[in-house]
C-alpha positions as CSV (number, residue, x, y, z in Angstrom):
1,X,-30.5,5.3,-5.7
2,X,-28.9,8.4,-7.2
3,X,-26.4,8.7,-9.3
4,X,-23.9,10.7,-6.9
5,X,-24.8,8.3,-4.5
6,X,-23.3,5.1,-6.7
7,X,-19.8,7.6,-7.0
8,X,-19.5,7.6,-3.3
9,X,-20.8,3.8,-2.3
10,X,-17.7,2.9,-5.5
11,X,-14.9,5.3,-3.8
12,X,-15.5,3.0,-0.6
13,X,-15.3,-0.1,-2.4
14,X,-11.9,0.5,-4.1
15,X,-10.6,2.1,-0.9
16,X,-11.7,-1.2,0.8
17,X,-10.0,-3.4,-1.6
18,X,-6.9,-2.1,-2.1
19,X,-4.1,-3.0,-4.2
20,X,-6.8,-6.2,-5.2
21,X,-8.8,-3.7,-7.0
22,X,-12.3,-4.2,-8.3
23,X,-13.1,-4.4,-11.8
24,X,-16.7,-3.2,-13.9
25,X,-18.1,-6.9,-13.6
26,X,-17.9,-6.9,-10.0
27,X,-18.5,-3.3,-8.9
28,X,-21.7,-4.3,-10.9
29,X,-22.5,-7.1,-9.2
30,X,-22.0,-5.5,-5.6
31,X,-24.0,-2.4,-6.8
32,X,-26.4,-4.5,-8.9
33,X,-26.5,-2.9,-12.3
34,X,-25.1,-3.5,-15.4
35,X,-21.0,-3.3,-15.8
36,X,-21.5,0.0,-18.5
37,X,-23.5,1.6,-15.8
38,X,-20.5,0.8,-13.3
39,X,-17.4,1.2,-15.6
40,X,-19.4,5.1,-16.5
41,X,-19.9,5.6,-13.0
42,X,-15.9,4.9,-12.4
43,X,-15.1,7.0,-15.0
44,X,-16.8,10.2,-13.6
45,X,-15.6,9.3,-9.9
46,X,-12.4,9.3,-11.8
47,X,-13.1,12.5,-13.3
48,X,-14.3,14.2,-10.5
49,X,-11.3,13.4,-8.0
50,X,-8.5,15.1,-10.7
51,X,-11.2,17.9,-11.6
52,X,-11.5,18.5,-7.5
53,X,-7.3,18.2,-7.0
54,X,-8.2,15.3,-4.8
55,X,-5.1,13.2,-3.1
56,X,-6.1,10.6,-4.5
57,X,-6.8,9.1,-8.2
58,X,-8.3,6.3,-10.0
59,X,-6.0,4.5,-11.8
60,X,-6.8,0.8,-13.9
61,X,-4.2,-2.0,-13.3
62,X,-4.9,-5.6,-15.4
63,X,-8.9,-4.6,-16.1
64,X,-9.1,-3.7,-12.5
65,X,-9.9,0.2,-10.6
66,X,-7.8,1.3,-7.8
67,X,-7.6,3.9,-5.5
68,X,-3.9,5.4,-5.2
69,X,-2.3,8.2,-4.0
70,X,-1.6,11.3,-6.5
71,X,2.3,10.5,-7.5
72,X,3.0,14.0,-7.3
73,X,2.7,13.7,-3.5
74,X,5.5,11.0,-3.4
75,X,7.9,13.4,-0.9
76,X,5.4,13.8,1.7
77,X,4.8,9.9,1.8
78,X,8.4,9.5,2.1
79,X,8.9,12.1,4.7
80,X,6.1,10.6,6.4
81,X,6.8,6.6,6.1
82,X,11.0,7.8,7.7
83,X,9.6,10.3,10.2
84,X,10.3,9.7,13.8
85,X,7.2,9.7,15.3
86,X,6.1,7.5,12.2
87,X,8.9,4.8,12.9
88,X,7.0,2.3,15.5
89,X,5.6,-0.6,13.1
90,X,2.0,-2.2,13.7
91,X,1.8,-5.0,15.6
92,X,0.7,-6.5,11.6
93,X,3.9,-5.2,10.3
94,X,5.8,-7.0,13.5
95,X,4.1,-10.0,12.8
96,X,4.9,-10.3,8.8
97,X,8.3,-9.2,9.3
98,X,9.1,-12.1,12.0
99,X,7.0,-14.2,9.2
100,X,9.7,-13.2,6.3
101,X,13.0,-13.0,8.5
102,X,12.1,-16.9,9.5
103,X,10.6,-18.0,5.7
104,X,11.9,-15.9,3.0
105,X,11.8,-16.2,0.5
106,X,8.1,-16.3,0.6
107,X,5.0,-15.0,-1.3
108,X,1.8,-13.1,0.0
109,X,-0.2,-15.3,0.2
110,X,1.9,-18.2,2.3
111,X,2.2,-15.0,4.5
112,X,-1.6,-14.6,4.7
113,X,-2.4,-18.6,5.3
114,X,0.1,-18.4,8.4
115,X,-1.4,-15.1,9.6
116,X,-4.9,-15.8,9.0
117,X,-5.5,-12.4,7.4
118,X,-4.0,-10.3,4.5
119,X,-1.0,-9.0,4.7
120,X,-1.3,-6.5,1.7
121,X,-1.0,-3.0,4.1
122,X,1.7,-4.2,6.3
123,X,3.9,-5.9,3.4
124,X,3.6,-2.2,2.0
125,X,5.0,-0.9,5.0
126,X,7.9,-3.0,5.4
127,X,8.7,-2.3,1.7
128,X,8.4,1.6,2.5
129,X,10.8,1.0,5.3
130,X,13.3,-0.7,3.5
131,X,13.0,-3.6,5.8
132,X,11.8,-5.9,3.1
133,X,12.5,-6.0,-0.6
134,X,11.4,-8.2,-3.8
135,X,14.3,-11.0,-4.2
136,X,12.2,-12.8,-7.2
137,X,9.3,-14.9,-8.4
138,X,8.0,-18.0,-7.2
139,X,7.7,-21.0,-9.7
140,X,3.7,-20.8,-9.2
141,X,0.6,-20.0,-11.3
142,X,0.9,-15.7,-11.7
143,X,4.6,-16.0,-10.4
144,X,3.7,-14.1,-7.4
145,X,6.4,-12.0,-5.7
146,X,8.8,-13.1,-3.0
147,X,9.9,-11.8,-0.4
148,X,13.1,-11.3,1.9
149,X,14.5,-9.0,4.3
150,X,17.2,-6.7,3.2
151,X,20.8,-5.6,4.3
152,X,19.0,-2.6,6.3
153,X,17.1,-5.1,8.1
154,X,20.3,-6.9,9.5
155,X,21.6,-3.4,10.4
156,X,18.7,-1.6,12.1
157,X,19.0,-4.7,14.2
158,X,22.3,-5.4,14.9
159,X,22.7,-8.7,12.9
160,X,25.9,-10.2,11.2
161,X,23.5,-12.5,9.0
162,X,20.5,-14.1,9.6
163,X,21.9,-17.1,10.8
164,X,22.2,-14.8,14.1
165,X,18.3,-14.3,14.1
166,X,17.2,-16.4,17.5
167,X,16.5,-20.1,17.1
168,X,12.7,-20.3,16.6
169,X,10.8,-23.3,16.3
170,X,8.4,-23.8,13.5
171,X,6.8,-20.1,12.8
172,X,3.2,-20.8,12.7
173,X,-0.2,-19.3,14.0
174,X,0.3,-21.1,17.0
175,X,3.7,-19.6,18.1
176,X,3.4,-16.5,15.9
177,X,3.6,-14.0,19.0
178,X,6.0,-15.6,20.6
179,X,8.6,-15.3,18.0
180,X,7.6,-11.8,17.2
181,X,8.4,-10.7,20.7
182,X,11.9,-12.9,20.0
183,X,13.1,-11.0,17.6
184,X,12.0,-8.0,18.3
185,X,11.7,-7.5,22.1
186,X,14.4,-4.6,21.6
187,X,12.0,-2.9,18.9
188,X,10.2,-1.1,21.7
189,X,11.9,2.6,21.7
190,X,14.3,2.2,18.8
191,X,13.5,4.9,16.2
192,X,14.2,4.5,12.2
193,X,16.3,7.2,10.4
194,X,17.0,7.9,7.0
195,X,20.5,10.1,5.9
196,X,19.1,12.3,3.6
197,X,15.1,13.0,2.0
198,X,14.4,15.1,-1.0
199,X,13.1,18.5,-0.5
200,X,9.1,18.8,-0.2
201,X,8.3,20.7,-2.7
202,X,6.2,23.9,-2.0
203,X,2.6,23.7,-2.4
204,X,1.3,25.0,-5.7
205,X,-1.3,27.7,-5.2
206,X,-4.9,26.6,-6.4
207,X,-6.2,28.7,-9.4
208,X,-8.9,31.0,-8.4
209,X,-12.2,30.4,-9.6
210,X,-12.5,33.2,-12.3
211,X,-9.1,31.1,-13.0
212,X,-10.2,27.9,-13.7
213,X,-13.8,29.0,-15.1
214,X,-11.5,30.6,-17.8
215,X,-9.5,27.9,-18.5
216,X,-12.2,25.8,-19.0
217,X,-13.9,27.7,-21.2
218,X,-10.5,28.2,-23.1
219,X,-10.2,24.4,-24.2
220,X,-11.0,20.7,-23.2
221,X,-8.9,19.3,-20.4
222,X,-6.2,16.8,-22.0
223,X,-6.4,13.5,-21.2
């Protein structure tokens, strides 16, 4: 296999693990070559996407390669995640907000043992929407995040406290849709707003390529 083809098999990998990440020793083992071969391989994938002014960047979290978004793009992700016609949650994001409103405070990974699957897409969601926030650590190997619903939450659906939430019985796979559509049957047409956004930025212009050929040859790119 050739060597371009490695860069694109790895940009699939890291997109498919998410916020999890891969690190050298597995890529290598999935890809079946050495980890220098794969951490090299990352490293001009990595290369490559801020070279090409790609939306999206490598970035290396606890020995582990992720795929994220470019950070200078932040107030078109906002203006995106309050947007009308992006308000309507998943059926996911329905399901692991039920999960915390009934449980919290409660980790990730209680959240994916009820659900069956992870939650990692639809927790970020939530958190985007200022439905759920961080409200500490649970006394647990790694002191994994928890999680509660926040003061917008009670507001967006009309609740004093959530002692007002309706009377569910145990939350479990078994009964999982039915006290999603309890709490929130009157979802369906609602729309999320936000007060104020910051202003999106206009769009730089892209050098030329007489442009960038002469900056390149003026110096090395800073790391």
């Amino acid at each position: 296999m050739d060597y371009q083809s490695y860069k694109s098999i790895i940009e699939g990998l890291l997109f498919m693990a998410g916020d999890d990440g891969l690190n050298a020793r597995q890529l290598s083992d999935i890809l079946q070559i050495d980890a220098q071969t794969s951490a090299e391989l990352v490293y001009d994938l990595k290369c490559d996407l801020k070279r090409e002014a790609r939306g999206v960047q490598i970035t290396e979290v606890a020995g582990a390669y992720r795929l994220t978004t470019h950070p200078d793009h932040a107030p078109y992700f906002e203006r995106m995640a309050y947007s009308p016609t992006r308000a309507s949650l998943s059926q996911a994001a329905l399901e692991t907000l039920s999960i915390i409103a009934y449980r919290q405070p409660i980790t990730r990974v209680d959240i994916e043992e009820i659900r069956g699957v992870k939650s990692d897409r639809a927790l970020q969601s939530l958190v985007t929407k200022d439905l759920i926030e961080e409200v500490g650590r649970a006394e647990a190997i790694g002191r994994p995040i928890l999680y509660g619903t926040t003061k917008a939450f009670l507001e967006y659906f009309g609740l004093a406290a959530l002692s007002a939430l309706p009377e569910p019985r145990n939350v479990s796979a078994d009964d999982l849709d039915e006290q999603t559509n309890m709490l929130f049957e009157k979802y369906d047409g609602r729309q999320m707003t936000i007060d104020e956004l910051p202003p999106i930025p206009p769009i730089p212009t892209m050098p030329s390529r007489e442009e960038a050929s002469g900056s390149e040859e003026g110096g090395q790119e800073e790391e």
